[in-house]
C-alpha positions in Angstrom: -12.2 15.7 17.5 -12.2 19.3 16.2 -11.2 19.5 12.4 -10.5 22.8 12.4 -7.1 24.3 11.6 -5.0 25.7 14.8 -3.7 29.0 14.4 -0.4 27.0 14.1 -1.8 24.9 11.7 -3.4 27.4 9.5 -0.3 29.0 9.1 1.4 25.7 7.9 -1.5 25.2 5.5 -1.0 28.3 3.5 3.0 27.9 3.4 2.2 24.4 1.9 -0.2 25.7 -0.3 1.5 28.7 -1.5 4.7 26.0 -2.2 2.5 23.9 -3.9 1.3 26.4 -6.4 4.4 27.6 -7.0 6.5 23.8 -7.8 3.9 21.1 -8.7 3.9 19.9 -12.2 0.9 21.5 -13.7 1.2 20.4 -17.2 0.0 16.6 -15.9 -2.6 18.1 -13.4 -5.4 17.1 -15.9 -4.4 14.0 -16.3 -3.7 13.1 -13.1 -7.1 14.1 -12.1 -9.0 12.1 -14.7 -7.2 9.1 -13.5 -8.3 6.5 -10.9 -7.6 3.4 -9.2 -6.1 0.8 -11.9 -5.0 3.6 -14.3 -2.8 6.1 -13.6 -0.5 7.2 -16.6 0.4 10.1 -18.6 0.7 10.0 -22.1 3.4 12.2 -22.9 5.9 10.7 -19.9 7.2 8.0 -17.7 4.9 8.2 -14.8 7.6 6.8 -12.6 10.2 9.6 -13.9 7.4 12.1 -13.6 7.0 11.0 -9.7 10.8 10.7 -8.7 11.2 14.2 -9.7 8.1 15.6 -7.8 9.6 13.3 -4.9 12.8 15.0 -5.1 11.8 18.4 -5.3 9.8 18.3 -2.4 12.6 16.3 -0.4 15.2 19.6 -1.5 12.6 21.5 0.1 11.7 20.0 3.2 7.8 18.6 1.8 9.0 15.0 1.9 7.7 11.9 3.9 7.0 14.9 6.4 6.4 13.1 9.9 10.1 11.2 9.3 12.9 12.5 11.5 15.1 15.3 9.9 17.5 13.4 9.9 15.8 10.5 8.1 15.0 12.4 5.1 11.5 13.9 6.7 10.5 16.9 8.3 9.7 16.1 11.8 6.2 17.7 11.2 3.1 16.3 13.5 0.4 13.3 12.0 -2.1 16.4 11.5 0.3 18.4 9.1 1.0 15.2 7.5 -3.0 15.4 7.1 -3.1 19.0 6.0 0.0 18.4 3.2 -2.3 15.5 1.4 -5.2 18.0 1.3 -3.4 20.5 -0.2 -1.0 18.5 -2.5 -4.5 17.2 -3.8 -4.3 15.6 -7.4 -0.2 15.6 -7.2 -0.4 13.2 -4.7 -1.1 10.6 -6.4 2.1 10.3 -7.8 2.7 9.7 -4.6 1.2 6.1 -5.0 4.8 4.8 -6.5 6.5 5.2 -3.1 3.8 3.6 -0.7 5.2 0.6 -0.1 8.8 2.4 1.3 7.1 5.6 2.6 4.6 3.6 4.5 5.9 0.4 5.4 9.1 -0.3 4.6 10.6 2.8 5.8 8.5 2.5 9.7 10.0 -1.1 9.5 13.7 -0.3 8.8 13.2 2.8 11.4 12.1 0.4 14.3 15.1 -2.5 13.5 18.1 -1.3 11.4 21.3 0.3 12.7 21.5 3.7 12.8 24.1 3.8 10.3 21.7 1.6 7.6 18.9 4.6 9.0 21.0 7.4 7.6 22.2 5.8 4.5 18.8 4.6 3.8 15.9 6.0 4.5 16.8 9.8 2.9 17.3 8.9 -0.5 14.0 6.5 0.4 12.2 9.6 1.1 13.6 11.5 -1.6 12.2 8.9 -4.0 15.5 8.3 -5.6 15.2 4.5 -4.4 12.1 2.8 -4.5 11.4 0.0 -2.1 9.4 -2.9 -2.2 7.8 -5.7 0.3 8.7 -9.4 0.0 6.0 -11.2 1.8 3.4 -13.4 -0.3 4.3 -16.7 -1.7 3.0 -19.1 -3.9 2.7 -21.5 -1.0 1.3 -18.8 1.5 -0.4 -15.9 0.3 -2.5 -14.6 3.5 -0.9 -16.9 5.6 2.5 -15.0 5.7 4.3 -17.5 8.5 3.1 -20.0 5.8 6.1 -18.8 3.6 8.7 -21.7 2.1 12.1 -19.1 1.3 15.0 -20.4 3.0 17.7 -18.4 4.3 21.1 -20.4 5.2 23.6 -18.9 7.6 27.1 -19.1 6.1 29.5 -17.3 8.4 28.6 -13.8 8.3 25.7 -14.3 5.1 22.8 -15.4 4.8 22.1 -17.5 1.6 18.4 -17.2 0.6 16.6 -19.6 -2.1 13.1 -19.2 -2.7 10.1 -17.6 -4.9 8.0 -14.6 -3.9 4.3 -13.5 -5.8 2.6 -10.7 -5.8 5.3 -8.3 -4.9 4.1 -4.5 -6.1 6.6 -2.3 -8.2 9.4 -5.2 -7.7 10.5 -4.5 -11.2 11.1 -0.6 -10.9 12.5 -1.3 -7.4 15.8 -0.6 -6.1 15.9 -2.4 -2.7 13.2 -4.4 -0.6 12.5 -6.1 2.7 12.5 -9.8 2.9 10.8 -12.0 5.3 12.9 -15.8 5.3 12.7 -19.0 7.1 15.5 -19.7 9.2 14.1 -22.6 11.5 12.1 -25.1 9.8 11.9 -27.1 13.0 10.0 -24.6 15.2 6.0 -24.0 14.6 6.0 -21.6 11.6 5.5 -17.8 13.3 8.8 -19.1 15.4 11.2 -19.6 12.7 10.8 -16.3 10.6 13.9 -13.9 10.2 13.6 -10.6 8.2 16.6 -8.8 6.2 16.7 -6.1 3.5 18.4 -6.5 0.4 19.5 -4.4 -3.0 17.4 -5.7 -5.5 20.4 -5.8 -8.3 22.2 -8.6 -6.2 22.9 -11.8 -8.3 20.3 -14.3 -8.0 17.8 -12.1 -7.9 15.0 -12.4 -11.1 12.1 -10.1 -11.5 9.2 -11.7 -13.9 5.9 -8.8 -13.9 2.7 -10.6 -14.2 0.3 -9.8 -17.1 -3.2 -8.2 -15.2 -6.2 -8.4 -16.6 -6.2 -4.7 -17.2 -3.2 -5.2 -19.4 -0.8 -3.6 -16.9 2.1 -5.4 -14.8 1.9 -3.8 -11.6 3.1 -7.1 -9.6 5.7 -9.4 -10.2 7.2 -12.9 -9.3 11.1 -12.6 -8.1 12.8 -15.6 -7.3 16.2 -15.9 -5.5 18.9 -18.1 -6.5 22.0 -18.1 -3.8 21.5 -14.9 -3.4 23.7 -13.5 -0.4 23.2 -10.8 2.3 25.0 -9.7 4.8 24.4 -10.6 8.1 24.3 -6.7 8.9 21.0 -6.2 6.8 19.1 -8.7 8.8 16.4 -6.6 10.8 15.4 -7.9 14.2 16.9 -11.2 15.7 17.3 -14.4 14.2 14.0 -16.1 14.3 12.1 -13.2 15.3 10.8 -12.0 12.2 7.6 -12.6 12.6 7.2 -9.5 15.3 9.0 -7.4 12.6 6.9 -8.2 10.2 3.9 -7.2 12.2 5.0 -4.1 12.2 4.9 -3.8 8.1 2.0 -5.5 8.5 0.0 -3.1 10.7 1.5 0.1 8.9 0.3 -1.5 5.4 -3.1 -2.3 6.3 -3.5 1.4 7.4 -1.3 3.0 4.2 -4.0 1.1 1.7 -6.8 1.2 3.6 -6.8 5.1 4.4 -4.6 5.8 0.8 -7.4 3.8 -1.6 -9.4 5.8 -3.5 -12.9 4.3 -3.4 -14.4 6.4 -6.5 -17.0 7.5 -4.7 -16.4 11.7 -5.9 -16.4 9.9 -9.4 -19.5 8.5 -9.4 -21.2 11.3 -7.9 -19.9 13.3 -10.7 -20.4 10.8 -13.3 -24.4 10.2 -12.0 -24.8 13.8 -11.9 -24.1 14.1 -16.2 -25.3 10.7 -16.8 -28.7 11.0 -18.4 -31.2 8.2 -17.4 -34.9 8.1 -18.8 -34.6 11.7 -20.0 -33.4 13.0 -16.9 -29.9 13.2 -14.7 -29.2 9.6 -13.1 -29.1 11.8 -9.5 -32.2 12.3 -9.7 -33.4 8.3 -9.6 -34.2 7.0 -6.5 -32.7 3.8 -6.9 -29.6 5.8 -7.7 -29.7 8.1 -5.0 -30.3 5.5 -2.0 -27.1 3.5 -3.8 -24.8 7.2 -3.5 -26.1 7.7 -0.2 -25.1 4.3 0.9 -21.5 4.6 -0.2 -21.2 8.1 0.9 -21.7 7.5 4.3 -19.2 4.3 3.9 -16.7 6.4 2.6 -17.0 9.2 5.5 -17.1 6.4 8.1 -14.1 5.8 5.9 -12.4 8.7 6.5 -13.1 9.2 9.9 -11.4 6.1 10.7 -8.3 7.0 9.0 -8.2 10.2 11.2 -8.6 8.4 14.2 -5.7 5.9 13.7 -3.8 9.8 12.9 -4.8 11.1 16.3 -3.3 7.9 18.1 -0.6 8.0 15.7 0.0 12.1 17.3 0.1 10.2 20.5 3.0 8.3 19.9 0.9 4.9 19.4 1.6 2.0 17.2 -0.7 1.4 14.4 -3.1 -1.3 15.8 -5.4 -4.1 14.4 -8.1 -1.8 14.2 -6.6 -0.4 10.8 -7.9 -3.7 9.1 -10.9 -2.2 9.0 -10.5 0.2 6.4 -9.1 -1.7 4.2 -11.6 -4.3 4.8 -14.6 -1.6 3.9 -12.7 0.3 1.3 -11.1 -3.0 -1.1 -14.8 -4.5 -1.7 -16.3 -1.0 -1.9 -14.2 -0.2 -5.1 -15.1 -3.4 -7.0 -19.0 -2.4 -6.0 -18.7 1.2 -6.8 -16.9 0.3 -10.0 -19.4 -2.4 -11.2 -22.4 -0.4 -10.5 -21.2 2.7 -13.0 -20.9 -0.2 -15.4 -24.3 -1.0 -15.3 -25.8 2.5 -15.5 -23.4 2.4 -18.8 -25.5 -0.4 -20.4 -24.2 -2.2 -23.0 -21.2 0.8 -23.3 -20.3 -0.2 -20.0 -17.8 -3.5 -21.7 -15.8 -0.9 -23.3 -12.8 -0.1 -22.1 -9.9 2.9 -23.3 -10.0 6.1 -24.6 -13.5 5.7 -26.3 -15.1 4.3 -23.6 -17.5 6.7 -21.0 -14.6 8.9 -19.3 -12.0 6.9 -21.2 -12.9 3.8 -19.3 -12.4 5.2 -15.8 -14.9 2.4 -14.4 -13.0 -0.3 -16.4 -10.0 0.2 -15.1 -11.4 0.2 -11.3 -12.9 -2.9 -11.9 -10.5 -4.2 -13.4 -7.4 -3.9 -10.6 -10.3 -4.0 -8.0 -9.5 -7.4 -7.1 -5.8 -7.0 -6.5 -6.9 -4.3 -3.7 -9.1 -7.0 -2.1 -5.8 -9.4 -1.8 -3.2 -7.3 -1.7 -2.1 -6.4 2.3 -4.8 -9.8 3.3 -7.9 -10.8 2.1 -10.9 -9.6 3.4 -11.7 -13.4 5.6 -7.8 -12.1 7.1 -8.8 -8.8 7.9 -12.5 -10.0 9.6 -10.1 -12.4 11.7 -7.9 -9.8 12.8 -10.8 -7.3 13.5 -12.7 -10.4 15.5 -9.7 -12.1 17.6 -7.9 -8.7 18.0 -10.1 -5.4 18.3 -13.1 -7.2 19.2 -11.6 -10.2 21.5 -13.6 -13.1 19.9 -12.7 -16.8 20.3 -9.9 -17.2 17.5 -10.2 -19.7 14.4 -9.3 -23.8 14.9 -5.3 -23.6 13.7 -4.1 -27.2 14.0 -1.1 -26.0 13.0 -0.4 -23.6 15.4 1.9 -25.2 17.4 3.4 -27.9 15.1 6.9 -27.5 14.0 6.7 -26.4 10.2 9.0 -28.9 8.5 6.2 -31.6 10.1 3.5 -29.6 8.7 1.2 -31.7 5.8 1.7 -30.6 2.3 0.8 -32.2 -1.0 3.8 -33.2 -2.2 4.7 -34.4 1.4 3.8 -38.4 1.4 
């Protein structure tokens, strides 16, 4: 591929630059830069108010969720502007992060399956960050194993009913509406019986509990539903076909964290290059040097992926299997990255906050490092899917594959 700009796409590099510089909320630049991967904040706002109002005045100008139909809330621009937007909205982006889950998989899911009146009404003020959505996947029950899942949904005339307990779910408790992946057919083999809807997250029956990280923040959340009723109109896909919908939330979140992760890498480069180690710059160690080496040429291969699934992307494909694999290199990368400027710290490196080295940049990584490695499928889900699907290896034993789900062993099945 050639990286260099197009006449075209020069031209639409310099108007996004020169919009940037002129709207972006420079007072939280500095802060926003300093922060990484498990600690984004601002300590004078509301991070979340600070990012809808970003959201929304790029959406009033036409910057928003850019490769979206117009008439969707985006800008109908092509996968390589898209590209050329993040460069230049640099350290502003990240506020970004809040809307992930909608922008990049919700949204493409409620695109491909929901009427075209639910499309208008939905997906602008999606775009525009005035609603925030999240993803209702992981169960206690079934974490990677998504078909695994135990929420019920009842047909009731024109409702649905749904019962059940979700884990794990990201920004549930600042969001507005999610998607929801049900059973619906307990007596077919578990991928069979799946149906997915999307729901306001204020209905009754619907409880949010966040979870308590080990980095002291609450970025996920339990949510259980109690008789909680949707309209058969918000179901997305056919009945018992949710399992192909979900696939495609599936495949567009593997490639939203996998090329939208930040893998420190700059950081530590920067942090190795101050660092002073025997009386001299940590850069200058060998031992140092063949570890940033290593990770540098993980993070281009990295980044090279990414813009590979964007050129098939600019050629009208669906995101494939083969986006597992960033996520599968980037997830573990962090923790490694993470731990190792921790060691050059020494015994500073078990402090954590504002008087820790770089006010515990490192810490924090580590820290929510773990969550990336889960979150979207473990790293043994995403070596299955790159095995049995890009690479056409014999698949894993599943005895349950084909056995009807409510005859599937469980413990507290006698």
């Amino acid at each position: 591929m050639n990286f260099d700009d197009t006449p075209q796409e020069a031209v639409f590099r310099a108007e996004a630059r020169a919009w940037i510089v002129a709207n972006a909320p420079k007072q939280y630049e500095d802060e926003l830069r300093a922060s990484s991967l498990g600690r984004i904040a601002l300590k004078n706002a509301d991070i979340l108010d600070v990012a809808k109002a970003w959201q929304k005045k790029k959406a009033d100008a036409g910057w928003a969720c850019l490769h979206w139909p117009k008439d969707y809330g985006g800008r109908g621009a092509s996968p390589i502007e898209r590209v050329i937007w993040q460069q230049e909205e640099g350290p502003f982006g990240k506020l970004s992060g809040l809307f992930i889950i909608g922008h990049g998989m919700c949204g493409p899911t409620m695109m491909a399956y929901a009427s075209e009146e639910h499309k208008r009404q939905y997906l602008p003020p999606l775009a525009s960050g005035e609603k925030v959505w999240c993803q209702l996947f992981s169960e206690p029950a079934g974490g990677s194993d998504v078909a695994g899942l135990r929420t019920r949904a009842e047909k009731r005339g024109d409702e649905w009913v749904i019962n059940g307990q979700k884990i794990w779910t990201s920004g549930a408790h600042y969001s507005d509406y999610g998607i929801l992946l049900t059973r619906t057919d307990p007596t077919v083999p578990k991928h069979k019986g799946l149906t997915m809807f999307f729901l306001d997250m204020k209905s009754p029956g619907v409880e949010v509990r966040p979870i308590k990280q080990a980095s002291g923040h609450s970025d996920f959340n339990e949510v259980y539903f109690t008789d909680v009723v949707i309209p058969d109109s918000q179901r997305l896909g056919a009945v018992n076909d949710g399992w192909n919908v979900a696939l495609t939330t599936l495949m567009n979140e593997r490639m939203s964290i996998g090329a939208g992760v930040a893998t420190g890498v700059p950081e530590l480069f920067a942090f190795c290059s101050n660092l002073m180690l025997d009386d001299r710059p940590a850069i200058e160690d060998r031992n140092v040097r063949s570890k940033l080496a290593h990770w540098a040429v993980r993070a281009s291969g990295l980044k090279y992926t990414s813009l590979r699934a964007i050129s098939a992307l600019s050629k009208g494909e669906r995101p494939g299997p083969e986006n597992s694999i960033g996520k599968l290199v980037a997830a573990p990368m962090i923790q490694d990255v993470a731990a190792y400027a921790l060691d050059l710290q020494g015994a500073a490196g078990v402090l954590s906050g504002p008087e820790a080295e770089l006010a515990g940049k490192f810490q924090a990584m580590l820290l929510r490092a773990p969550g990336t490695r889960v979150e979207g499928g473990t790293d043994e889900i995403m070596r299955n899917i790159i095995a049995e699907r890009v690479l056409g290896l014999p698949g894993d034993v599943r005895v349950d594959k084909d056995v009807p789900f409510n005859q599937v062993p469980t413990k507290g099945r006698a």
